[in-house]
N, CA, C and O atoms as CSV, one atom per row, in Angstrom:
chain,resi,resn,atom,element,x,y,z
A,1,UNK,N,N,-41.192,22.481,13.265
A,1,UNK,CA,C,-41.356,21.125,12.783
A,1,UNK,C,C,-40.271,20.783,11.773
A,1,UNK,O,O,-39.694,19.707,11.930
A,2,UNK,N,N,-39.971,21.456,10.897
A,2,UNK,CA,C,-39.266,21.677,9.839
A,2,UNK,C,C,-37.297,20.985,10.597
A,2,UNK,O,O,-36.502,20.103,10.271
A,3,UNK,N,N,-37.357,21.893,11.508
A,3,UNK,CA,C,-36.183,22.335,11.790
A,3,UNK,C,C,-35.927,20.628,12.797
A,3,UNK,O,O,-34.805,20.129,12.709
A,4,UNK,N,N,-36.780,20.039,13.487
A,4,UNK,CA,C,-36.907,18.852,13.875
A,4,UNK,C,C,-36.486,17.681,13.385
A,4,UNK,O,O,-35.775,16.787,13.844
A,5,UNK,N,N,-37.358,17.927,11.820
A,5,UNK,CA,C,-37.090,17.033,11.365
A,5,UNK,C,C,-35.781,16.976,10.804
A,5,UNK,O,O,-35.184,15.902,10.723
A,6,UNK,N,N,-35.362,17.891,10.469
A,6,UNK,CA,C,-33.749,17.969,9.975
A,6,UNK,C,C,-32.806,17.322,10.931
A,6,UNK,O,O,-31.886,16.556,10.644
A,7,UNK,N,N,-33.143,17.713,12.030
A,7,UNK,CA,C,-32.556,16.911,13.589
A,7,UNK,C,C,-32.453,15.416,13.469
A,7,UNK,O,O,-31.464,14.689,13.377
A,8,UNK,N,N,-33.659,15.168,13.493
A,8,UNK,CA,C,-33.804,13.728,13.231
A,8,UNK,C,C,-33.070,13.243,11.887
A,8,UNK,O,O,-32.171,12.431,12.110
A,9,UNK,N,N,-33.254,13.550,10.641
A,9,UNK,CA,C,-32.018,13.224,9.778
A,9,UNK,C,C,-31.447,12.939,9.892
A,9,UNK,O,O,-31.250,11.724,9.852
A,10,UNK,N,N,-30.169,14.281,10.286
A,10,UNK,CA,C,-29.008,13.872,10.452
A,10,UNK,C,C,-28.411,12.565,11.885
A,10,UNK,O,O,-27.495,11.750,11.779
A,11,UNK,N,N,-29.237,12.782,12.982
A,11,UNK,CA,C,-29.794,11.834,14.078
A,11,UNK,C,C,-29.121,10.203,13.038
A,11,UNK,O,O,-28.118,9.548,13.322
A,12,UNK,N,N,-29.842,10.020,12.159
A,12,UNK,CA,C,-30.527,8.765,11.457
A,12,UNK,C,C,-28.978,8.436,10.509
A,12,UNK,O,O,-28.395,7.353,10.453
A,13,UNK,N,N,-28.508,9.947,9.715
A,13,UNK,CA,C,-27.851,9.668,9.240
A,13,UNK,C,C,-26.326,8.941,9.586
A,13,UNK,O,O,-25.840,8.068,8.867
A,14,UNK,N,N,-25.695,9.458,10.785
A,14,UNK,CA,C,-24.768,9.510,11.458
A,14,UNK,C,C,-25.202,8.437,12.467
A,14,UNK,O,O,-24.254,8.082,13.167
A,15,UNK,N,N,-26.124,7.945,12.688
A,15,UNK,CA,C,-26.069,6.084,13.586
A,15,UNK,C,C,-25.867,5.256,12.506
A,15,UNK,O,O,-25.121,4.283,12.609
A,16,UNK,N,N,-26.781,5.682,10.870
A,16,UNK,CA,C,-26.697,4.225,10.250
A,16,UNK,C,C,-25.454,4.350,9.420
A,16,UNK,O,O,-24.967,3.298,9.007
A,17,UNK,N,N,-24.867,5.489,9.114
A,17,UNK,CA,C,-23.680,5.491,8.464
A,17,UNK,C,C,-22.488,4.411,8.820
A,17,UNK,O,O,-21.697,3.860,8.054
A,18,UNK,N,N,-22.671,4.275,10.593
A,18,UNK,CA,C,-21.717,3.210,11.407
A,18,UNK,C,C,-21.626,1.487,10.592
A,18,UNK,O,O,-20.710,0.677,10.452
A,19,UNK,N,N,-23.023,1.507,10.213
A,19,UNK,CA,C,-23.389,0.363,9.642
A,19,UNK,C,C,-22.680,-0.134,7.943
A,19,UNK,O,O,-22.445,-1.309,7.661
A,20,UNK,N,N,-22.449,0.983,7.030
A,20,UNK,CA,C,-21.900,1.014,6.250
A,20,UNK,C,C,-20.343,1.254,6.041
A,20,UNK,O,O,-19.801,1.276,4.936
A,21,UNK,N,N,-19.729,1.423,7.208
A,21,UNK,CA,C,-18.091,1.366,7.672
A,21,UNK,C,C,-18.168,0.225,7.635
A,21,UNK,O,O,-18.167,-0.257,6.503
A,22,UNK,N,N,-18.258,-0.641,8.703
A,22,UNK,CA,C,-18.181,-1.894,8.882
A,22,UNK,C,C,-18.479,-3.030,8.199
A,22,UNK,O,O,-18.616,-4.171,8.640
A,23,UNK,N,N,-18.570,-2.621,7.070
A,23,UNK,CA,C,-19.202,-3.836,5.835
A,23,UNK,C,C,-18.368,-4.275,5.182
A,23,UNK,O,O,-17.479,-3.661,4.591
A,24,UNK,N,N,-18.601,-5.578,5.227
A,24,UNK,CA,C,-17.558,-6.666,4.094
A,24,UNK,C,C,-17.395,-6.068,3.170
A,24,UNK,O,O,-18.241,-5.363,2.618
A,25,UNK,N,N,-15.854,-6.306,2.707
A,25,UNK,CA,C,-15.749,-5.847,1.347
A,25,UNK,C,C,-16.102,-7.098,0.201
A,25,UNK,O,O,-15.835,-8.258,0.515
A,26,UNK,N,N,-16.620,-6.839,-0.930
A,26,UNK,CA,C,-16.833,-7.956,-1.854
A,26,UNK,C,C,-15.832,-8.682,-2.484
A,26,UNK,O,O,-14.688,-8.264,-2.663
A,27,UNK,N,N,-16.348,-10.006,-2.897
A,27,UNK,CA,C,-15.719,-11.084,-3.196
A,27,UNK,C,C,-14.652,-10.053,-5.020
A,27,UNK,O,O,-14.975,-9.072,-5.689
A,28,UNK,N,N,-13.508,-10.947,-5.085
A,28,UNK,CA,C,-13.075,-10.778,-6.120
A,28,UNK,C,C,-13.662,-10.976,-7.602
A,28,UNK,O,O,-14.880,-11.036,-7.437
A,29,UNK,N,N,-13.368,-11.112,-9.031
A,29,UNK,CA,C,-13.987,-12.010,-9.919
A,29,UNK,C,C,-13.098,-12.909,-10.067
A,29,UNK,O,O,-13.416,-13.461,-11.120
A,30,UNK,N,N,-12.230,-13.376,-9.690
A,30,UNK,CA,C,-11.845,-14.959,-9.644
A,30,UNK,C,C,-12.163,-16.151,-8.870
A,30,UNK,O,O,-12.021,-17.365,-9.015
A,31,UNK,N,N,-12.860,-15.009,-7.603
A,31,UNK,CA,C,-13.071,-15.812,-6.152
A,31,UNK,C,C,-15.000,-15.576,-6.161
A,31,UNK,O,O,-15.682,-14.551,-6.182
A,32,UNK,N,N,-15.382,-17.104,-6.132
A,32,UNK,CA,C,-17.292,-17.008,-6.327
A,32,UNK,C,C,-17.585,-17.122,-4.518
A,32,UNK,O,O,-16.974,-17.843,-3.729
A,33,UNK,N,N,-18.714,-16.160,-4.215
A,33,UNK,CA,C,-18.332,-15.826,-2.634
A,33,UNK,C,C,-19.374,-17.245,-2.301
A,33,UNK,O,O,-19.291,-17.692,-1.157
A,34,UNK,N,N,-19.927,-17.646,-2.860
A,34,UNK,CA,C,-20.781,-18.972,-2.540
A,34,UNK,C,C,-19.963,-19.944,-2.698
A,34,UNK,O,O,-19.980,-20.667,-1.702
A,35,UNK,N,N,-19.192,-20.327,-3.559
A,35,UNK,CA,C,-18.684,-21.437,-3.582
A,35,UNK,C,C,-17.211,-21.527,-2.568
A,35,UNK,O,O,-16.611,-22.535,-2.197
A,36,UNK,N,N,-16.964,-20.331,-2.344
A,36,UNK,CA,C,-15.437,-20.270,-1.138
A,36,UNK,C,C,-16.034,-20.776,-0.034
A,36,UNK,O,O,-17.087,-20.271,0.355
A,37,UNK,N,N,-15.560,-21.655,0.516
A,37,UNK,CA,C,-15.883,-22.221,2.149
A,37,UNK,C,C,-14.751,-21.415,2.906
A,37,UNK,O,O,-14.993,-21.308,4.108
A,38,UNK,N,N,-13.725,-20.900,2.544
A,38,UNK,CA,C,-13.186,-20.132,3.216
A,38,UNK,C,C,-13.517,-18.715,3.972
A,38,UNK,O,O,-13.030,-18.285,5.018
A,39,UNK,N,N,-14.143,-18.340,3.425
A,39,UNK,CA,C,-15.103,-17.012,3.769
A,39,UNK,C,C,-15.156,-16.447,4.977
A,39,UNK,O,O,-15.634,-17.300,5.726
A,40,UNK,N,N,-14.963,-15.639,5.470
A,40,UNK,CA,C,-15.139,-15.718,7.004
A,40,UNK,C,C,-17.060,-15.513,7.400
A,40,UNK,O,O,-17.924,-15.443,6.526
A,41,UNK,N,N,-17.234,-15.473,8.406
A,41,UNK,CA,C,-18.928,-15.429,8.846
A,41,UNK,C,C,-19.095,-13.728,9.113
A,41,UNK,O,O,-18.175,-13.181,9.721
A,42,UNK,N,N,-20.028,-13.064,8.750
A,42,UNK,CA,C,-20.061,-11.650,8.942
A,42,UNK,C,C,-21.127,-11.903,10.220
A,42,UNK,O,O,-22.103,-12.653,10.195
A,43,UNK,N,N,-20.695,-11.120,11.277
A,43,UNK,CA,C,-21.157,-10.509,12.666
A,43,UNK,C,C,-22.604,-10.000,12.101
A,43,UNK,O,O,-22.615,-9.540,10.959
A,44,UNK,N,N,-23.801,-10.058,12.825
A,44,UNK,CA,C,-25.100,-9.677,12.591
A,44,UNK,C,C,-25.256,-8.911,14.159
A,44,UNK,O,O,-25.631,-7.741,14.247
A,45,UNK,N,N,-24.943,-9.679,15.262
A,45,UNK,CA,C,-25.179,-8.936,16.619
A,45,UNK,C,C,-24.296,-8.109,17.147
A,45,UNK,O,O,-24.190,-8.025,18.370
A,46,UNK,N,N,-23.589,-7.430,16.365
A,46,UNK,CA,C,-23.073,-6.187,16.980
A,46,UNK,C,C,-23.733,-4.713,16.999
A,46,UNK,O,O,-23.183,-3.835,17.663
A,47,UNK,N,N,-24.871,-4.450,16.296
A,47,UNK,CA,C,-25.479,-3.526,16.057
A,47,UNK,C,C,-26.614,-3.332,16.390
A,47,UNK,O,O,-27.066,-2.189,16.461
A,48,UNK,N,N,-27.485,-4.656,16.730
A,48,UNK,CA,C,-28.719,-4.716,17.087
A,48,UNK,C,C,-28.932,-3.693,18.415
A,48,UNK,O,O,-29.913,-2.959,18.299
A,49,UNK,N,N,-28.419,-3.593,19.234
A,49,UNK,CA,C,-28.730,-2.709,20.152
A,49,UNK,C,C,-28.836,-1.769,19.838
A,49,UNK,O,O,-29.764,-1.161,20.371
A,50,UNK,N,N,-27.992,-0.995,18.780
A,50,UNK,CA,C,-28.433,0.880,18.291
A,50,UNK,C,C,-30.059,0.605,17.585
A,50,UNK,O,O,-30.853,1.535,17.437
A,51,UNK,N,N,-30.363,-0.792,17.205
A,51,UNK,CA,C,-31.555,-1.020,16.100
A,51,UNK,C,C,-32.464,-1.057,17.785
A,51,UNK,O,O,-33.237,-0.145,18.078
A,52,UNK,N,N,-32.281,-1.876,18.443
A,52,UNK,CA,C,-33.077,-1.930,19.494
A,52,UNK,C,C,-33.388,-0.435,20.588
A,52,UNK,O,O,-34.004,-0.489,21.652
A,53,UNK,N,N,-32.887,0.602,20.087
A,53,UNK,CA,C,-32.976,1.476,21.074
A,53,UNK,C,C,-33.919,2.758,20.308
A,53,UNK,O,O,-34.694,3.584,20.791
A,54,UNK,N,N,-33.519,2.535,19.077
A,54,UNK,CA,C,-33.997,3.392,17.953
A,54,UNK,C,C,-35.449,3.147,17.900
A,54,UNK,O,O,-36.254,4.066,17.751
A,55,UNK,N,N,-35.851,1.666,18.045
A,55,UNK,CA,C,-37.210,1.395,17.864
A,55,UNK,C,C,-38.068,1.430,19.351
A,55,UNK,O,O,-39.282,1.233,19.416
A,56,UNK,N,N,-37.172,1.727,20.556
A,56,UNK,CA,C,-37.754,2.322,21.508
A,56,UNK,C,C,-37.976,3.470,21.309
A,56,UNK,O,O,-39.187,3.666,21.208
A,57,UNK,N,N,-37.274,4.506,21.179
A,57,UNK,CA,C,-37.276,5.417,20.775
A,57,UNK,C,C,-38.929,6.408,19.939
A,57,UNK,O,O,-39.819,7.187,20.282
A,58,UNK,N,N,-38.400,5.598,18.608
A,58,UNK,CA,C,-39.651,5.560,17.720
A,58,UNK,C,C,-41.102,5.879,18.747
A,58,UNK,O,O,-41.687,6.885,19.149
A,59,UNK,N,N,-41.300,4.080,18.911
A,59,UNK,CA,C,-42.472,3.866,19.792
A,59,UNK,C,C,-42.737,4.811,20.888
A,59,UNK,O,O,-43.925,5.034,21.125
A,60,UNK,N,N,-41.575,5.589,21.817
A,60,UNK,CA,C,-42.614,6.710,22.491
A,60,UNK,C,C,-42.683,7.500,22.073
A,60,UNK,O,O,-43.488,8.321,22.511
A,61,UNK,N,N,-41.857,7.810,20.896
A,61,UNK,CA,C,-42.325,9.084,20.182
A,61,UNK,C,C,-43.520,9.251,19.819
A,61,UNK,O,O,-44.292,10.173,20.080
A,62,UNK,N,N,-43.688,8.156,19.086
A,62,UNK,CA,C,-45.264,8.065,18.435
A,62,UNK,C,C,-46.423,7.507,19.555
A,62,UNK,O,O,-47.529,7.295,19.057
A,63,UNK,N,N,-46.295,7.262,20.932
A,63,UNK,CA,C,-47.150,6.929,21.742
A,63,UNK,C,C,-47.522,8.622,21.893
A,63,UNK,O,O,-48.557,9.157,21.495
A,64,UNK,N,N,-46.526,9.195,22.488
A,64,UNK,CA,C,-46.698,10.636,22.975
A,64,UNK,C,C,-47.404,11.232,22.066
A,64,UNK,O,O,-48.403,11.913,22.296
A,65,UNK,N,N,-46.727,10.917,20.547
A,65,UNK,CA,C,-48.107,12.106,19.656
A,65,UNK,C,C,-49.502,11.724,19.793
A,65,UNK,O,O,-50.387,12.523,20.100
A,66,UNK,N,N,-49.743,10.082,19.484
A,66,UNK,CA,C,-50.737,9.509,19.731
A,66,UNK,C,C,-52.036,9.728,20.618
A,66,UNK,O,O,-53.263,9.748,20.519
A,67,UNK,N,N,-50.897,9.897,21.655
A,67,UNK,CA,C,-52.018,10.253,23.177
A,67,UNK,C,C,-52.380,11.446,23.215
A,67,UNK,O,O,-53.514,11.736,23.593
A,68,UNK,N,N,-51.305,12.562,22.752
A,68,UNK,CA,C,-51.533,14.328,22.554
A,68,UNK,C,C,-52.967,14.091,22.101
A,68,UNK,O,O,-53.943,14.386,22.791
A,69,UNK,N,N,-53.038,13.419,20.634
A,69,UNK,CA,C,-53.886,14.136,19.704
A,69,UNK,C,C,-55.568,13.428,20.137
A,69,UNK,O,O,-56.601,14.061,19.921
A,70,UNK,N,N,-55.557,12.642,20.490
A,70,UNK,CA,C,-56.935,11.771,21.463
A,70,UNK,C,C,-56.950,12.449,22.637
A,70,UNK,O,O,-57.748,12.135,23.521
């Protein structure tokens, strides 16, 4: 169990790490990131699918224990 869960960790660590590469870098202190209309728009749907597969995932995991233990 032990050794599983460590699996899963690193599993977790190394998909969401992808998520923290790819992140805007922050506004300057001369530049207010609300008031710049220049700004570019940050991407939200490029990732949803690793989020969408993960929470398949999840769900039969936990169906399978579910059903084991009933």
């Amino acid at each position: 169990m032990k050794n599983n869960l460590l699996k899963i960790y690193f599993l977790s660590f190394f998909l969401l790490s992808d998520f923290i590469m790819f992140a805007q870098p922050g506004v300057d202190d001369d530049e207010s990131g609300l008031e710049n209309d220049d700004a570019p728009a940050a991407p939200i749907n490029g990732k949803l699918i690793w989020l969408l597969v993960l929470a398949i995932v999840y769900a039969a995991y936990t169906y399978k224990n579910k059903r084991k233990t009933a």
